[in-house]
VMD Tcl script that draws the C-alpha trace (Angstrom):
set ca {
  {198.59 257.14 -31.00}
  {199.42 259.97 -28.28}
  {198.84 263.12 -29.35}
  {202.96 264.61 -28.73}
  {204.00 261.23 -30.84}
  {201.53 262.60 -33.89}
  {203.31 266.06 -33.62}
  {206.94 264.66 -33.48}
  {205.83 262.54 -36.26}
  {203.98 265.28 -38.09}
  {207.15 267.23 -38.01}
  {209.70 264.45 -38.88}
  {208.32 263.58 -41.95}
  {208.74 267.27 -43.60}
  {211.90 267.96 -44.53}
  {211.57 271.34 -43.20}
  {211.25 270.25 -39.61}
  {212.64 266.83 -39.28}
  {215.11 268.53 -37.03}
  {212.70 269.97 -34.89}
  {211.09 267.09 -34.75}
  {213.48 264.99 -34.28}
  {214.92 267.90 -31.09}
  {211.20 267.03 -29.80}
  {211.02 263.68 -29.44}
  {214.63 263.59 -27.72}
  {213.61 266.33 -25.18}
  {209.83 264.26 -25.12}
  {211.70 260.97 -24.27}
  {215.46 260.98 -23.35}
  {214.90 261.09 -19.59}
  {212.87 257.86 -19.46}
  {215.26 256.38 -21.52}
  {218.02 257.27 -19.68}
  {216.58 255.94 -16.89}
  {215.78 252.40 -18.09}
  {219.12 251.89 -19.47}
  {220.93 253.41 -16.37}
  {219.02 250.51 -14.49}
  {220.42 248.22 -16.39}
  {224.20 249.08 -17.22}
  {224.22 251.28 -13.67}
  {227.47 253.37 -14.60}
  {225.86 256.84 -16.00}
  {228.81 257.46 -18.39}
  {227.74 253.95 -19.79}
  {224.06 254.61 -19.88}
  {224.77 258.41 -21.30}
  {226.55 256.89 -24.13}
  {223.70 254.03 -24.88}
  {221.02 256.93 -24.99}
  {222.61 258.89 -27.62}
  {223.25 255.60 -29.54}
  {219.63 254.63 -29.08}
  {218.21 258.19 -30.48}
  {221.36 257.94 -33.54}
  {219.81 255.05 -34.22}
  {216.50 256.09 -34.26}
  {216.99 259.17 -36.31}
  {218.83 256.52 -38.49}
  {215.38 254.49 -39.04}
  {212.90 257.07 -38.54}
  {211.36 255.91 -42.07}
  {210.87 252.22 -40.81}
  {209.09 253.74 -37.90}
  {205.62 252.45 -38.70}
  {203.27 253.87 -35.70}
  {201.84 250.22 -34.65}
  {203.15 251.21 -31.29}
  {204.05 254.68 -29.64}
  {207.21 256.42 -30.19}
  {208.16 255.72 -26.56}
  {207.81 251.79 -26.96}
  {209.90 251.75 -30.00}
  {212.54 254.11 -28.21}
  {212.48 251.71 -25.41}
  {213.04 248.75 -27.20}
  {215.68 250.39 -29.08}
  {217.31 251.55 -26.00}
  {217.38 248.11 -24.52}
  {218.86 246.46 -27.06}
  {221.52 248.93 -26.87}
  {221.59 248.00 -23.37}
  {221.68 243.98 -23.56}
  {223.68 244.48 -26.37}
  {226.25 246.71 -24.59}
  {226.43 244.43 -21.38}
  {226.73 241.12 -23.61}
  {229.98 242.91 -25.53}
  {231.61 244.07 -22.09}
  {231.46 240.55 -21.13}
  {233.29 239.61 -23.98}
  {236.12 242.35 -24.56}
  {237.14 242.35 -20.45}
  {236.48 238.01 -20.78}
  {234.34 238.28 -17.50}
  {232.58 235.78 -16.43}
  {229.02 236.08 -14.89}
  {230.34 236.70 -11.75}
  {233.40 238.95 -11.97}
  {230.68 241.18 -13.49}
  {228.23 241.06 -10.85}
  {230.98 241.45 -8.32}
  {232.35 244.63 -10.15}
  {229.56 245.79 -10.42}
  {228.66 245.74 -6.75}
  {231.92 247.23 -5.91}
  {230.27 249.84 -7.80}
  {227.55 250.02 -6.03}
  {229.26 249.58 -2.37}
  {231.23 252.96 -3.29}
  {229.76 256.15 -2.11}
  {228.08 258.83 -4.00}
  {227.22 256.30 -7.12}
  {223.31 255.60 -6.10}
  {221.39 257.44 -3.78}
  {219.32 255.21 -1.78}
  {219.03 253.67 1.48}
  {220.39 249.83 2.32}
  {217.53 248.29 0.90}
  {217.79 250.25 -1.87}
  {221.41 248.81 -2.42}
  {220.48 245.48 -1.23}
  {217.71 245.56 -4.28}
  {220.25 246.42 -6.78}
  {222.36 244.03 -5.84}
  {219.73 241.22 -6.30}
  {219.03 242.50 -9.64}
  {222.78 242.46 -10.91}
  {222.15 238.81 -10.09}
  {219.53 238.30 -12.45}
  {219.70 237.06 -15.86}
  {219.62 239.86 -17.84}
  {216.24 239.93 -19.73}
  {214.70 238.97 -15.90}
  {216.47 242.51 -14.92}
  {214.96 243.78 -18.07}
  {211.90 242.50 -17.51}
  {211.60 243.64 -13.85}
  {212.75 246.98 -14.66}
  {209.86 247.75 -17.42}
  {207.14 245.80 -14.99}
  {208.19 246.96 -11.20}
  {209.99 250.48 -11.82}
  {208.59 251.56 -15.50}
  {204.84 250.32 -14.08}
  {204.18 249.33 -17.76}
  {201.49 246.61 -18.75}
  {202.92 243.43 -19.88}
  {201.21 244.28 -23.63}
  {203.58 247.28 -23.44}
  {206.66 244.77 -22.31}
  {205.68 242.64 -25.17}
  {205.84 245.15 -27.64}
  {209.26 246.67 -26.42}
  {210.84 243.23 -25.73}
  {209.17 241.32 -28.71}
  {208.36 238.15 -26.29}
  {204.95 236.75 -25.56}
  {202.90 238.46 -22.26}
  {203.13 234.29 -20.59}
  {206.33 234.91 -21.42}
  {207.04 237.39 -19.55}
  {205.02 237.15 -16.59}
  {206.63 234.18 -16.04}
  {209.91 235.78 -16.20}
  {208.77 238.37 -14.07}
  {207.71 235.70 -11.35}
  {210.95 233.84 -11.53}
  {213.06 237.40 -11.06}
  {210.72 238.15 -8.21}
  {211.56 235.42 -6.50}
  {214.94 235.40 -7.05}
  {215.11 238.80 -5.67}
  {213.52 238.19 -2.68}
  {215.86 235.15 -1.93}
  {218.79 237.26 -2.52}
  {217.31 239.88 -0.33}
  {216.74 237.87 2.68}
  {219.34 236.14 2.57}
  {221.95 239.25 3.24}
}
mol new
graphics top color blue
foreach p $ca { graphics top sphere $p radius 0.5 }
foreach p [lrange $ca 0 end-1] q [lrange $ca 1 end] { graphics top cylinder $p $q radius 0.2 }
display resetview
C-alpha cells in the first residue's frame, strides 16, 4: 500500500482524526476523480455533483474499506459507478434513447467554451459518446488514466481478457468514427 493511503488510513480509523483524514484523502484524490467522471458524464455541474457523491459514499463505508487495493482504486471504482449509474438514470427520467443522448450531448460539445481542445480533440469525444458505456469507461482508465489493465480490473471488477478486449473493440470503433467525419 502507498505510503499517503497508510496515513489517510492511519488517521481515519482514530476517532480523533477521522476528519482529517478523511479532508486528506479528498484533497489526495478528488482531482483525479473529477476528472474520470467528467470524461464520462462531460457536463462539470454533473461530474461536480458525482464526486461529492462518490467521497459521501466513501466516508459512508470507510469501515468496509479493506486495503486489498489502494485508496485511489476503490475511489475510482466508486466514482464510476456513480458515473454509469448516473448516465443509465438520465436515460431513463428524460426517456432518451441511445441516440438523443449522444446527439445532446454533442450539441454540448459543438458549443463554445465547454472543452478546450482542438478539432480532433472534439472529433475524439465525439467517438467516445458513441461508445457503449463501459467501452468509454474502459478507454478512459486505459488511454487517458494510463492505468494497467490489473488496475482496470480491480476498479471495474471484470476480468483483464475482458477488458482488453473491450478496449480493442472501443479502439476500433473510435477510429472508424474518426475517419469517417
Amino acid at each position: 500500500m502507498k505510503e499517503i493511503d497508510q496515513q489517510i488510513l492511519e488517521k481515519i480509523q482514530s476517532p480523533f482524526t477521522r476528519e482529517l483524514g478523511f479532508r486528506l484523502m479528498i484533497e489526495t484524490y478528488q482531482r483525479r476523480v473529477y476528472q474520470v467522471i467528467r470524461r464520462m458524464v462531460l457536463i462539470h455541474e454533473d461530474a461536480d455533483d458525482l464526486v461529492q457523491n462518490t467521497f459521501i459514499k466513501a466516508y459512508r463505508y470507510l469501515d468496509k474499506f479493506e486495503g486489498n487495493s489502494s485508496l485511489f482504486t476503490w475511489l475510482y471504482r466508486i466514482g464510476t459507478n456513480e458515473a454509469l449509474s448516473f448516465l443509465e438514470k438520465k436515460k431513463k427520467r428524460f426517456f432518451f434513447s441511445v441516440e438523443d443522448h449522444q446527439e445532446k450531448l454533442e450539441s454540448y460539445l459543438d458549443q463554445p467554451g465547454n472543452l478546450d481542445g482542438d478539432e480532433i480533440q472534439i472529433r475524439l469525444q465525439k467517438a467516445l459518446l458513441k461508445l457503449p458505456e463501459k467501452q468509454r469507461l474502459v478507454f478512459h482508465l486505459k488511454y487517458q488514466e494510463e492505468l494497467s489493465y490489473e488496475e482496470m480490473a480491480e476498479i471495474t471488477g471484470t476480468s483483464v481478457g475482458a477488458l482488453k478486449a473491450s478496449y480493442h473493440h472501443a479502439v476500433k470503433k473510435i477510429e472508424q468514427s474518426v475517419l469517417s467525419e
